[in-house]
C-alpha positions, 0 to 999 in steps of 0.5 A: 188034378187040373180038372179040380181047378175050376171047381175049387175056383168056384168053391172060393168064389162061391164062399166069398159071395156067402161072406159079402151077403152075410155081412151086408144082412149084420149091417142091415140088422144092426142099422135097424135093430134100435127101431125095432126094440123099441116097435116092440117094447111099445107093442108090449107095453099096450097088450100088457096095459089093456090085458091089465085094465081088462082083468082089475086084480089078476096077477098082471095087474097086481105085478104093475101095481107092485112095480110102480109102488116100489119104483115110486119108494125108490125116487123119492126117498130123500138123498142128502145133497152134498153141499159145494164149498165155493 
């Protein structure tokens, strides 16, 4: 049994290598993931809008068209503002 020492030392070892560098990939992921999305939102919203201006009525365009017609129904309806008695 003394000849399975070093190997379970270097089975602890090797684990908590995996561990360090797993945590420190979780940070670096979470540090850049904001940027990221919004790289990529960005990117898909330019495709999105010249595939729309390149094909004028298809489905795409159409979706966008829907979209912003009901976004716009939606800021402007009229809200009663609620009066403060001062």
């Amino acid at each position: 049994m003394a000849f399975m020492a070093p190997l379970f030392s270097e089975l602890v070892l090797d684990a908590g290598e995996a561990t360090a560098g797993a945590g420190m990939i979780s940070n670096i992921y979470h540090h850049f993931e904001q940027p990221l999305q919004k790289f990529a939102v960005d990117e898909i919203g330019k495709l999105t809008a010249n595939y729309s201006k390149s094909h004028p009525g298809g489905m795409v365009d159409q979706a966008i068209v829907s979209t912003n017609y009901y976004r716009g129904l939606k800021t402007k309806t009229n809200r009663q503002v609620r009066k403060l008695s001062r």
